[in-house]
C-alpha positions as CSV (number, residue, x, y, z in Angstrom):
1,X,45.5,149.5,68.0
2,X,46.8,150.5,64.8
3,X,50.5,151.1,63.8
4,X,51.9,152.5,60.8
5,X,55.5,152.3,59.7
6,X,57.5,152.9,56.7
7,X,59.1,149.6,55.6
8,X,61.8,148.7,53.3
9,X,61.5,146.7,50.2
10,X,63.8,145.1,48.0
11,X,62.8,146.4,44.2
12,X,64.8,144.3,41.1
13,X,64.6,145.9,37.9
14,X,65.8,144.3,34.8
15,X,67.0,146.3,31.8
16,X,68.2,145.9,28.3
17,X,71.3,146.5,26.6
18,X,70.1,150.1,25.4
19,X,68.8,150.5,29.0
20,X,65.1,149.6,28.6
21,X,63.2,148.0,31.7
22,X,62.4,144.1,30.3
23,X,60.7,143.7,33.5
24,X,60.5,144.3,37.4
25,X,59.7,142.9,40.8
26,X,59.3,143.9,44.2
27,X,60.1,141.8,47.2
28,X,57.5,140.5,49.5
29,X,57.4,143.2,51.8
30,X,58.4,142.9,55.7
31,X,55.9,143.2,58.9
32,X,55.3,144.8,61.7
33,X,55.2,142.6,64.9
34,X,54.2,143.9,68.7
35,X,55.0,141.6,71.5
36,X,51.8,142.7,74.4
37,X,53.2,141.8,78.1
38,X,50.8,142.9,79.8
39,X,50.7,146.3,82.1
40,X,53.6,144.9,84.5
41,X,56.3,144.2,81.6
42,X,57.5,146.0,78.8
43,X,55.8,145.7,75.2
44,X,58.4,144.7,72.6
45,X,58.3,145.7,69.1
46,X,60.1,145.5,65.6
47,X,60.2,144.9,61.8
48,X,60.9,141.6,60.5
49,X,62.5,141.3,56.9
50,X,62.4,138.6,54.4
51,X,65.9,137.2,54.0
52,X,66.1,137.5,50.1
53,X,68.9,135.6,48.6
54,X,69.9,135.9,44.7
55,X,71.5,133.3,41.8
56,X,72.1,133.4,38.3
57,X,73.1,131.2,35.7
58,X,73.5,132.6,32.1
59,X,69.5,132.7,31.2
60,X,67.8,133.1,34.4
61,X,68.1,134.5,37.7
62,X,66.6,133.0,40.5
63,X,65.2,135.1,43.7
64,X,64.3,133.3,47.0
65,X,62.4,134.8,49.5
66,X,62.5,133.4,52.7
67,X,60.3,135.3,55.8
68,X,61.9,135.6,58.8
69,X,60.6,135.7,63.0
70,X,61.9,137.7,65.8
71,X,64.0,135.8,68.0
72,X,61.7,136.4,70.6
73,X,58.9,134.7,69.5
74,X,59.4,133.0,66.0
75,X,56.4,131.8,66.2
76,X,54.7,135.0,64.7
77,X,56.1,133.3,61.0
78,X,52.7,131.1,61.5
79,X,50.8,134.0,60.1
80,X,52.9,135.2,57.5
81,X,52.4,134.0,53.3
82,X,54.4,131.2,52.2
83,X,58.3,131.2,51.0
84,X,59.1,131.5,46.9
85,X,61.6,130.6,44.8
86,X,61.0,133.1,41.4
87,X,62.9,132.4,37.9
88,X,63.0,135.0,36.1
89,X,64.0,135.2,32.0
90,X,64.6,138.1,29.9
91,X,61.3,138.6,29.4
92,X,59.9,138.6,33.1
93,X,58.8,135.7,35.5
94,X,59.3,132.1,34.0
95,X,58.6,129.9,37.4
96,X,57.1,130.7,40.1
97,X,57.7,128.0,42.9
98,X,56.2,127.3,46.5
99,X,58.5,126.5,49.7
100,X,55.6,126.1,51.4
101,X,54.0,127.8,54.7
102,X,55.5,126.5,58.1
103,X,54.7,127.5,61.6
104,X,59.2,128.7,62.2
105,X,61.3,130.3,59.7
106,X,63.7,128.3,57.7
107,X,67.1,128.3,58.5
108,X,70.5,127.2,56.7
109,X,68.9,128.8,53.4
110,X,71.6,128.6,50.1
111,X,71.7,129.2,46.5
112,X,74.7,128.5,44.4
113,X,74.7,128.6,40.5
114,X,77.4,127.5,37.6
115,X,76.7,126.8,34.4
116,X,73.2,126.4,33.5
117,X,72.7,124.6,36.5
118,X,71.2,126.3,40.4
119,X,71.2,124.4,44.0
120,X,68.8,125.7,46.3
121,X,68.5,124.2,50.0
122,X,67.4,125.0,53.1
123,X,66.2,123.3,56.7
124,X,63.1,123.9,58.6
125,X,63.2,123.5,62.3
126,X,60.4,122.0,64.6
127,X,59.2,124.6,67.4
128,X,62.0,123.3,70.2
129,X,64.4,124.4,67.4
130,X,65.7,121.2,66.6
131,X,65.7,119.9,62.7
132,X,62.4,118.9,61.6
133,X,63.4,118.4,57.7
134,X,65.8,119.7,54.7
135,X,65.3,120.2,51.4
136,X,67.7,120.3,48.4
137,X,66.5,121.2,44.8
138,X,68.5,121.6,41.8
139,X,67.6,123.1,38.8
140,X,68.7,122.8,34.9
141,X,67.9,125.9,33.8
142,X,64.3,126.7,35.1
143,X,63.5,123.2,35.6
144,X,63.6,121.2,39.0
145,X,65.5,118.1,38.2
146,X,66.1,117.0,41.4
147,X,63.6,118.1,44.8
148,X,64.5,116.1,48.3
149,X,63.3,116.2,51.2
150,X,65.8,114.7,53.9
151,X,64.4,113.5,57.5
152,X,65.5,114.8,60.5
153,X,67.5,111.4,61.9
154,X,66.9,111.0,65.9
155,X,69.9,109.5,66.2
156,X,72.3,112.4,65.2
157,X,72.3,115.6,67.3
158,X,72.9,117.5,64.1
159,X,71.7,120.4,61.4
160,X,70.2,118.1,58.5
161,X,71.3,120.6,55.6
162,X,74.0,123.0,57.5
163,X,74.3,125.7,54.9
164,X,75.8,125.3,52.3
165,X,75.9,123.8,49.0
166,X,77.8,124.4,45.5
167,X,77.9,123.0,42.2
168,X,79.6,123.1,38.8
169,X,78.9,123.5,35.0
170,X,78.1,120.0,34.3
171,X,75.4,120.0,37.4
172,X,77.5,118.0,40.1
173,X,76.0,118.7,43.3
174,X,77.5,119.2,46.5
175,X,75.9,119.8,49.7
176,X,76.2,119.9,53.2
177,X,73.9,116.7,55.2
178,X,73.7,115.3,57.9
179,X,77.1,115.0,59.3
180,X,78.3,114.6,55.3
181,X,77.9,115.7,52.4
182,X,75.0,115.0,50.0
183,X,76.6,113.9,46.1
184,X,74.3,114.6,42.9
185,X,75.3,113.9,39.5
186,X,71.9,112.0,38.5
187,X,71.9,109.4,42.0
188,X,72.0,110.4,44.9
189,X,75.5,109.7,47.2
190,X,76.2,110.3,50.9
191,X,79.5,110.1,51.7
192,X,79.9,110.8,56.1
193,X,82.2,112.6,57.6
């Protein structure tokens, strides 16, 4: 059965100083998701949107676009495209960069920029909703100088990347992990606690 709905999308548009459009981009778009119970339970429906999340530094901005699942049954992200990171530079798109497909939306998603320097993290959750991984990448300008994937660790009943992250001008790193926090200024520290 066929549904049609009018959906939302998040449209950037960048413009010059004398108000010229340099370039634009549209969001990917949400979906439409129908939950069939059968003829003895109600059907459940709804919209899902992307959870779009923004950073600049002083030549690029960065847009991440992360989809997102009903609570009800998050599994429906299995059939949805992959999660981006997109640079963009005065003249349009500079990077465009693959978080990859996974069966369960990511969680704990951040972006923080100073400086010439951006900290993107998330963590992606296993289908009981426990950690499975987390990632942290940093960026000098549009390049990744720093992409890590952190294990979830058995032994710890915690999120592997909780949220948040900062970092300042000279591209010092802070970040939630673990029951830490994750140091980068060129190695890699964990200091617990």
């Amino acid at each position: 059965q066929n549904r049609t709905a009018t959906l939302g999308v998040k449209h950037f548009v960048a413009c010059g100083y004398g108000g010229e459009i340099l370039w634009e981009h549209d969001s990917v778009p949400p979906y439409y998701w129908l939950i069939y119970r059968g003829k003895y339970m109600p059907n459940r429906e709804g919209v899902s949107y992307p959870q779009v999340l923004t950073s600049n530094t002083s030549n690029y901005l960065f847009v991440v676009e992360v989809h997102s699942a009903p609570r009800e049954v998050p599994f429906v992200r299995r059939w949805v495209g992959e999660d981006w990171v997109y640079v963009f530079g005065r003249e349009g798109l500079v990077k465009k960069l693959s978080l990859e497909k996974d069966s369960w939306p990511k969680r704990n998603v951040f972006i923080s920029s100073a400086g010439n320097y951006t900290i993107l993290g998330f963590e992606q959750p296993q289908e009981d909703g426990s950690p499975a991984y987390g990632r942290v990448l940093i960026f000098n300008g549009s390049e990744v100088i720093f992409d890590k994937t952190f294990p979830y660790d058995p032994n710890c009943l915690c999120y592997v990347i909780p949220g948040w992250g900062r970092i300042n001008e000279e591209g010092y790193a802070t970040f939630g992990l673990y029951t830490g926090t994750g140091i980068y200024n060129g190695t890699l520290i964990y200091e617990k606690g």
